[in-house]
SELUMPA-519708 format. One record per residue (C-alpha): residue number from 1; x, y, z. Coordinates in steps of 0.25 Angstrom, whole numbers, plus 5000, padded with zeros to 4 digits. Layout:
R     k      x      y      z
R   NUM      X      Y      Z
...
END
This chain:
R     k      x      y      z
R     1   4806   6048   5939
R     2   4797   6044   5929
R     3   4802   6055   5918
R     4   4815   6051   5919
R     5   4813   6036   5917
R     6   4803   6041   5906
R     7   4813   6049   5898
R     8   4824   6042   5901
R     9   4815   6027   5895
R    10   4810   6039   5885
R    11   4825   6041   5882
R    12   4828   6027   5880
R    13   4818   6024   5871
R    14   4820   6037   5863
R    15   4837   6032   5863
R    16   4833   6018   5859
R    17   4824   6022   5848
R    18   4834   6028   5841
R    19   4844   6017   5845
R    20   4834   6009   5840
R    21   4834   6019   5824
R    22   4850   6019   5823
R    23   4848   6005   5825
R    24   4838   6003   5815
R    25   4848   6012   5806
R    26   4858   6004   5809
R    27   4852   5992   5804
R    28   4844   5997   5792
R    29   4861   6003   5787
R    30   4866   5989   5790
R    31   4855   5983   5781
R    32   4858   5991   5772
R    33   4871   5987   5771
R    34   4868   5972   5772
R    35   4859   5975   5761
R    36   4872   5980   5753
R    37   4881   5970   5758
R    38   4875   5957   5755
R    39   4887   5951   5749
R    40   4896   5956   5760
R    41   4887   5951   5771
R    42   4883   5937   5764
R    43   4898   5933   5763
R    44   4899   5940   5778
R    45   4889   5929   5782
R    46   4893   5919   5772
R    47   4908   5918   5780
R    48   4902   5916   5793
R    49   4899   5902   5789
R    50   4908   5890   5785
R    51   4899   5882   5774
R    52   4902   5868   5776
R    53   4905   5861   5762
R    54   4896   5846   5762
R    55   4903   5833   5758
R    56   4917   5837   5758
R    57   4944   5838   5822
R    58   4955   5844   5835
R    59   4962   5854   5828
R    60   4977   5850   5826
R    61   4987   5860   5824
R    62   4994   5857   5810
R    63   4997   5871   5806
R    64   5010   5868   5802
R    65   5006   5861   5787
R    66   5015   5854   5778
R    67   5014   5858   5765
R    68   5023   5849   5759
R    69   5013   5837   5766
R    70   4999   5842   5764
R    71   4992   5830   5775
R    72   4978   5832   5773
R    73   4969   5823   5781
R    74   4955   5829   5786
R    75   4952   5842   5779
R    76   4942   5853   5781
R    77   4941   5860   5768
R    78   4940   5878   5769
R    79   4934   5885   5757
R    80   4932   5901   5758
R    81   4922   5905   5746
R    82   4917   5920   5740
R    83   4903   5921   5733
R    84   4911   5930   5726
R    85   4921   5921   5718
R    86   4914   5908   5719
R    87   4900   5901   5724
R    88   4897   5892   5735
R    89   4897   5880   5726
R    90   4909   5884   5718
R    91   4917   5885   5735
R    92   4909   5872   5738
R    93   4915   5865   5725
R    94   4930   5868   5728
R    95   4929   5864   5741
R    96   4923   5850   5737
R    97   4936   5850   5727
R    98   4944   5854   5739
R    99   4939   5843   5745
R   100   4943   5833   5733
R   101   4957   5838   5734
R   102   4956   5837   5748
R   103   4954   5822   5747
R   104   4962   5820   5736
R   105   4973   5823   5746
R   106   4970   5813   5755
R   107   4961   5820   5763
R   108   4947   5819   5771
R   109   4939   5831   5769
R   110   4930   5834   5783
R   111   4923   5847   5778
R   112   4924   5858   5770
R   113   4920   5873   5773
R   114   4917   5885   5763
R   115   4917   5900   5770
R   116   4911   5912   5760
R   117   4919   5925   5762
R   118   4925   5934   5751
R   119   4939   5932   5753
R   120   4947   5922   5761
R   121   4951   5927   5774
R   122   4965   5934   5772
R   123   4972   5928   5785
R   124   4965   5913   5785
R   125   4956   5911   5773
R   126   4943   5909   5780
R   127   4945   5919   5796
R   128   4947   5915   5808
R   129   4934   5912   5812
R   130   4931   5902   5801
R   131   4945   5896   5802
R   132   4941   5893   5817
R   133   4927   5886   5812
R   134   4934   5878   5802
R   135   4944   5874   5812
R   136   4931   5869   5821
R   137   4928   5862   5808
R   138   4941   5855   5809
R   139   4941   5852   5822
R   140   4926   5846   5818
R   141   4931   5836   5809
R   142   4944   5832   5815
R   143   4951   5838   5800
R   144   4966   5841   5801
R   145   4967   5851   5788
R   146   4959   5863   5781
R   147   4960   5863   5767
R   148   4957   5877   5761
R   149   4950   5877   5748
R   150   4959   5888   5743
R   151   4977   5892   5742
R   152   4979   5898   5755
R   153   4990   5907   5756
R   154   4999   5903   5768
R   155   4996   5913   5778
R   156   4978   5911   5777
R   157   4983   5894   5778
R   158   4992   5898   5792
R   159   4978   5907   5796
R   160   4970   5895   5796
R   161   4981   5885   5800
R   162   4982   5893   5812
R   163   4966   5896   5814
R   164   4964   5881   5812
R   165   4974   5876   5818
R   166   4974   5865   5805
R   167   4982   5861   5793
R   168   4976   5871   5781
R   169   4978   5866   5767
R   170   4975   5874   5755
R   171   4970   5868   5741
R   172   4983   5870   5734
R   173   4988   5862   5746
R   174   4979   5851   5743
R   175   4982   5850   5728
R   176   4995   5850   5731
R   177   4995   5838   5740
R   178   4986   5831   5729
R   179   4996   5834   5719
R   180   5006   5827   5728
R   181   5000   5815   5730
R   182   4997   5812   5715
R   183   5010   5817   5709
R   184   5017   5805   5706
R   185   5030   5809   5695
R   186   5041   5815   5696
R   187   5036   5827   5689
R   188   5022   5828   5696
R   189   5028   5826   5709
R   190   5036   5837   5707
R   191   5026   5845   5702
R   192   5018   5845   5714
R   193   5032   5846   5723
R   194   5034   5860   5716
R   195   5020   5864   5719
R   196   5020   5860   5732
R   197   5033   5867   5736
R   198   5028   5880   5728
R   199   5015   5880   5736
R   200   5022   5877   5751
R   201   5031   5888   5748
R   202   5025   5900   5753
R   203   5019   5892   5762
R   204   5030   5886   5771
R   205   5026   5891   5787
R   206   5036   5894   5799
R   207   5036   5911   5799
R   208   5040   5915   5814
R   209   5050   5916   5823
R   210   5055   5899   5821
R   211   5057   5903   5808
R   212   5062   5917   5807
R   213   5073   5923   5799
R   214   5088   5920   5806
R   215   5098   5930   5805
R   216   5111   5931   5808
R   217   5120   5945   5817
R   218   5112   5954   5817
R   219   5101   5952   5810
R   220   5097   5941   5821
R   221   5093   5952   5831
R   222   5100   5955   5842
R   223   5094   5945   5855
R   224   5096   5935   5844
R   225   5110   5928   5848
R   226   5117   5918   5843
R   227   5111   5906   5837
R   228   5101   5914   5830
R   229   5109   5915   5818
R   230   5106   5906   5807
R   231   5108   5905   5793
R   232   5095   5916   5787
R   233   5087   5907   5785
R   234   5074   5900   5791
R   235   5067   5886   5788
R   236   5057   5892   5781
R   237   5065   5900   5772
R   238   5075   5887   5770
R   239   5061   5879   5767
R   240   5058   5890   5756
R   241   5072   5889   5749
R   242   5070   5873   5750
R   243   5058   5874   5742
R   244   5062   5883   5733
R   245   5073   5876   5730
R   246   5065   5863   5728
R   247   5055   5872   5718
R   248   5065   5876   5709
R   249   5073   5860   5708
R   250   5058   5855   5706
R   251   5052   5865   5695
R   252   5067   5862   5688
R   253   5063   5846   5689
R   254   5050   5849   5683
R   255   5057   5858   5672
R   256   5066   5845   5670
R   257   5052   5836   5671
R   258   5047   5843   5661
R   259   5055   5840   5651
R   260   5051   5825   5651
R   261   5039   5830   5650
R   262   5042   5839   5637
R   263   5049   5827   5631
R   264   5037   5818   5631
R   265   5029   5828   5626
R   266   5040   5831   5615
R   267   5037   5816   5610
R   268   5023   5818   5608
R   269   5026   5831   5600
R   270   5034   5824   5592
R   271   5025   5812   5588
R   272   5014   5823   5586
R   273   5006   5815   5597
R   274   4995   5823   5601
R   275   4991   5826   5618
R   276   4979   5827   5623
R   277   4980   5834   5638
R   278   4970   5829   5647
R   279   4966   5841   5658
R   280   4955   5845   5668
R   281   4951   5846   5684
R   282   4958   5836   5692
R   283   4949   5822   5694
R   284   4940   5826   5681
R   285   4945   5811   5676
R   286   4956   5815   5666
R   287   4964   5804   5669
R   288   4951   5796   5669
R   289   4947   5804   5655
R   290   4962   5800   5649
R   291   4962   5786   5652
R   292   4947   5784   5646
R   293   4952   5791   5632
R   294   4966   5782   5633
R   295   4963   5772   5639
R   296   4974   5774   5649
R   297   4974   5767   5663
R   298   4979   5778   5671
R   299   4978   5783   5685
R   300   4962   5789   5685
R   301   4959   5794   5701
R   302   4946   5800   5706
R   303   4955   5812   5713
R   304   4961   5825   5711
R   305   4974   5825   5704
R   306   4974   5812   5702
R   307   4983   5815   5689
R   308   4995   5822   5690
R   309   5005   5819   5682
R   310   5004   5819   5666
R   311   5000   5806   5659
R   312   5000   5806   5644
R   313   4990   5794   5638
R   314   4991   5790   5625
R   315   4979   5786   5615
R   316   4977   5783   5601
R   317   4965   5789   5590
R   318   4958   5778   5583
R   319   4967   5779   5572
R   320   4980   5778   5582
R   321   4983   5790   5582
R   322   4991   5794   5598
R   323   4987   5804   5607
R   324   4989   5807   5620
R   325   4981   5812   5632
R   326   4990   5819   5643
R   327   4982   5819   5657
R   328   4985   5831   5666
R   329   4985   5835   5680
R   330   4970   5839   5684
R   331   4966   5855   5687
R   332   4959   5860   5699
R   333   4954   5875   5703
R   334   4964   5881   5709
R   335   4975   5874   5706
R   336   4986   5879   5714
R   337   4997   5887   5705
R   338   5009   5880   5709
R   339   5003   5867   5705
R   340   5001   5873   5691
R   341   5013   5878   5689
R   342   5023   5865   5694
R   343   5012   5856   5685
R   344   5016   5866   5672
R   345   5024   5855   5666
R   346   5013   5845   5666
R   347   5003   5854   5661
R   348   5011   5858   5650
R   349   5008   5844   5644
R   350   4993   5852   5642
R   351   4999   5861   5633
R   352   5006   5853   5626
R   353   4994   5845   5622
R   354   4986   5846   5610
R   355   4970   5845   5616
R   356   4965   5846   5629
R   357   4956   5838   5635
R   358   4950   5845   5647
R   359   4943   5837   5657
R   360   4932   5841   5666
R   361   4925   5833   5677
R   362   4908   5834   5672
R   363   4905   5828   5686
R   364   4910   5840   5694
R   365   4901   5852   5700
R   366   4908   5861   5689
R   367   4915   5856   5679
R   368   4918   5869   5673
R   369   4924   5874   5684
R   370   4935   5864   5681
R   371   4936   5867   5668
R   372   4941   5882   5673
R   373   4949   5877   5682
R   374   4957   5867   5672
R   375   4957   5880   5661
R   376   4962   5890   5673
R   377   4975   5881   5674
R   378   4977   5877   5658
R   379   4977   5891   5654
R   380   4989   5892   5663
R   381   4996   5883   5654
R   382   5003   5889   5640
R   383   4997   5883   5627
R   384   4984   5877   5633
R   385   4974   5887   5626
R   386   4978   5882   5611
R   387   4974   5868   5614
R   388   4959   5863   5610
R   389   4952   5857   5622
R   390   4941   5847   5623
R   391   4933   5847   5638
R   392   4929   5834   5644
R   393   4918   5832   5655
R   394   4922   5820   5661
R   395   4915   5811   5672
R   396   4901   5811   5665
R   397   4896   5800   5672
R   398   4897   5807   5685
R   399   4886   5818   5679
R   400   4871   5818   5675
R   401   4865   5822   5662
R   402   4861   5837   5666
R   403   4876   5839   5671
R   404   4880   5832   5655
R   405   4871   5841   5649
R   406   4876   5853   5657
R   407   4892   5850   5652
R   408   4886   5848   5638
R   409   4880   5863   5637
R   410   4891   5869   5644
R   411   4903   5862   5636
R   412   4897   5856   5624
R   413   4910   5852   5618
R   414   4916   5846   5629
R   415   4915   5830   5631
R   416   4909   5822   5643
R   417   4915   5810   5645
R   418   4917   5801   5656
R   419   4928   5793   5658
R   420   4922   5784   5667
R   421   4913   5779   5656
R   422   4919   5781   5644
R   423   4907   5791   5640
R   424   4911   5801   5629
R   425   4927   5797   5628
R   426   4926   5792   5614
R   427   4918   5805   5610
R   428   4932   5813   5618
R   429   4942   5804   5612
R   430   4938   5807   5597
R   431   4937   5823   5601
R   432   4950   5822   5607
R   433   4956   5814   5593
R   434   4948   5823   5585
R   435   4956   5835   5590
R   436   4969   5829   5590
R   437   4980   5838   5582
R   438   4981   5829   5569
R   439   4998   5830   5565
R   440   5001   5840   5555
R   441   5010   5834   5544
R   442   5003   5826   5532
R   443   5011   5815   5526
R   444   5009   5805   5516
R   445   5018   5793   5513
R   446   5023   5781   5509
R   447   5028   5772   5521
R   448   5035   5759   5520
R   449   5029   5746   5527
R   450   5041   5746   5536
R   451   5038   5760   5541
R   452   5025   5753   5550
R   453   5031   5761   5564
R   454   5030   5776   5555
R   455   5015   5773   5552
R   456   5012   5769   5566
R   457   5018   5784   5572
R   458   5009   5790   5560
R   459   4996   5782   5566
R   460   5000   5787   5581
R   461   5005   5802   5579
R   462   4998   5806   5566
R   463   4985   5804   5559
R   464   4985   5794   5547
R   465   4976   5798   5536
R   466   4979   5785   5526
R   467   4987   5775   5526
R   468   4990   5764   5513
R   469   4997   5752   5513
R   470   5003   5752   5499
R   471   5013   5740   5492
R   472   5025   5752   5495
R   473   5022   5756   5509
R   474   5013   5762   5516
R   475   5007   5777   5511
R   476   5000   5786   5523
R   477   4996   5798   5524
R   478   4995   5805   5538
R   479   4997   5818   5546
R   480   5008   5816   5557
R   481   5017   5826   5562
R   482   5030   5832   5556
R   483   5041   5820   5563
R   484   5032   5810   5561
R   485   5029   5815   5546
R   486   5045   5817   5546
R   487   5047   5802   5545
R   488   5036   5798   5538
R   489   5041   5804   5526
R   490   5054   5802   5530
R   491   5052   5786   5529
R   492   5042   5789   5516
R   493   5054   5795   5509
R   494   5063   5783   5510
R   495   5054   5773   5505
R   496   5051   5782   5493
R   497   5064   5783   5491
R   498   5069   5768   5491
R   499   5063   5765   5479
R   500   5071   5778   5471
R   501   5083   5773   5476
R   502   5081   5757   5473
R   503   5077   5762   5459
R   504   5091   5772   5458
R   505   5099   5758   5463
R   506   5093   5750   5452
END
């Protein structure tokens, strides 16, 4: 009896030592991989936690969102991240702008969440799993709305709707409902109208058997009977046609709106007046910025997008000469396409110009991601590259002197200027002046004293070089442009003529 449970404990040991050897294979192969899959496995690791984002209740079932009225109350903010397109700061830095828009809209931020993994989840942008532990997160914080720091496509935003059983928004979402709020003309509610309607579009829900396609005969299947005959057509199909048709009358009031706009700018063509445009991210003080150099009382928020429609400002040179600055809609990363596109007409007014003034905000984390993002959406537009351009660090009372010193080595041409204080606008007001266009006709002539109006256009639009008050008029000399040289000469011709015909008579 002993042999046996000897060998057979003999057998067992023998059995577990080379249980024990594959083992030990096993894991010295897996190591081997880990070793060369560091990347793969960090990222691996990296997803299996949510990273809370610092200083940014019962689930109730809102799935079915209304585009058209984006309601945001209590948000939780969602951002997905790949070490391979970005860093951790630059993930953290759009949320905290997400979080800005957020409020913006009229909402209260409760949290915010970042998930590393190297591409979105196809089905519902962050997996089923995390989409449960950001629900618990809502649930946590009594919020009512997810707000993704990306442009979900509609089938990932029905995923997480569905998974978390709350209202999900997207960026281009929140921008939209920003743009909405601060639209107040004609034009610039129209504008947002046509991308708001562009964006819901492919958007609209209702795909299943309450909305299905009617047919009639036939074609309505055989158990159907009668009353399930309609006209071939669903709701969602007549709410696609409705839109569409309400696109094409709006981009054709645009068309028309436009016009008004060309007009305007026409005048200042014609009077040689020379335009400034005033660009940059949204909230780096443009509006502020403009007021300070013409001393202009208009609207000056501390909010995104505060500035939506186009405001030309007029100002003078020391010699009184006019200008003007034409402050524009603010940039942000990302900015949804459809908002580009219904805005072309008043970006147009950029290209139109004859200097830009480009604004940056010095007291942000990194201003010269700003600047990319503002150049990313100017080279959309046709004719901005010929035009000179003078870059302004804004808001530098906000930074400290290792900050100023950084901006200097990094853009020494550019200006910063606060116009808060005042500090460094004169030095950007004589730049400016310095680089406007001077007219390219030269006239000199002989003016009578009655003609006082004509020499106060050629101090406005053009640039007086002399100017002497004689017994037989006044003699100028001057570059203006062609009309306004036109009639100068025009009205110097006469009065040199009077005298030959008054001695003819005699």
């Amino acid at each position: 009896m002993g042999n046996p449970r000897y060998t057979e404990d003999s057998q067992t040991t023998d059995s577990q030592n080379v249980l024990d050897g594959q083992s030990q294979v096993l894991l010295d192969d897996d190591h081997a991989g880990w070793r060369g899959e560091d990347e793969t496995w960090r990222e691996r690791e990296g997803r299996n936690e949510l990273k809370h984002v610092a200083g940014l209740g019962e689930l109730e079932d809102v799935t079915e969102v209304e585009y058209r009225k984006v309601r945001l109350e209590k948000v939780v903010l969602v951002g997905v991240w790949s070490s391979r397109e970005s860093t951790f700061a630059q993930a953290e830095e759009s949320l905290r702008e997400l979080a800005a828009l957020a409020e913006t809209a009229g909402a209260e931020v409760c949290d915010g969440v970042l998930q590393q993994r190297s591409r979105p989840d196809g089905t519902s942008y962050v997996g089923s799993g995390k989409a449960r532990e950001i629900a618990d997160i809502v649930a946590a914080n009594d919020a009512d709305t997810i707000i993704v720091d990306a442009d979900l496509p509609p089938s990932q935003r029905r995923a997480l709707e569905d998974l978390t059983h709350v209202k999900v928004v997207d960026r281009t979402a929140v921008i939209l409902d920003i743009f909405a709020q601060h639209a107040t003309s004609r034009e610039g509610k129209a504008q947002v109208e046509l991308a708001q309607l562009q964006y819901m579009l492919p958007r609209l829900r209702g795909w299943g058997a309450a909305l299905s396609r009617q047919a009639g005969g036939r074609a309505a299947g055989a158990d159907a009977g009668i009353g399930s005959r309609g006209p071939g057509e669903t709701k969602i199909e007549m709410d696609r046609r409705v839109i569409r048709t309400r696109i094409a009358r709006l981009r054709k009031q645009i068309k028309e709106m436009s016009g008004t706009r060309e007009v305007k700018r026409g005048s200042r063509r014609r009077y040689g007046l020379p335009t400034i445009a005033v660009v940059g991210y949204t909230n780096a003080g443009k509006s502020s910025l403009t007021n300070r150099l013409t001393g202009s009382t208009e609207l000056v928020e501390n909010a995104l997008f505060a500035t939506l429609d186009t405001a030309v400002r007029r100002t003078q040179t020391r010699d009184g000469r006019l200008y003007a600055y034409v402050d524009t809609v603010g940039f942000v990363r990302r900015l949804p396409t459809n908002l580009v596109e219904a805005f072309k007409s008043t970006l147009e007014e950029i290209a139109d110009a004859d200097l830009i003034v480009h604004v940056v905000d010095a007291s942000h984390p990194d201003p010269f991601s700003q600047i990319d993002a503002v150049n990313e959406v100017l080279q959309t537009i046709d004719g901005v590259e010929r035009l000179p351009v003078i870059t302004v660090f804004n808001k530098a009372d906000l930074i400290d002197d290792a900050k100023r010193e950084r901006l200097h080595a990094l853009a020494p041409d550019a200006h910063i200027v606060s116009s808060a204080t005042g500090e460094g606008v004169d030095a950007l007001r004589a730049d400016v002046e310095s680089m406007l266009v001077d007219p390219d006709v030269h006239v000199e002539a002989l003016l009578p004293y009655t003609e006082g109006s004509l020499l106060a256009k050629v101090r406005e639009y053009g640039r007086l070089e002399s100017l002497e008050y004689r017994d037989d008029g006044i003699m100028l000399q001057a570059f203006v442009d062609e009309r306004l040289a036109a009639r100068i000469m025009d009205v110097a011709l006469h009065e040199t003529d009077a005298p030959e015909h008054g001695e003819g008579g005699e």
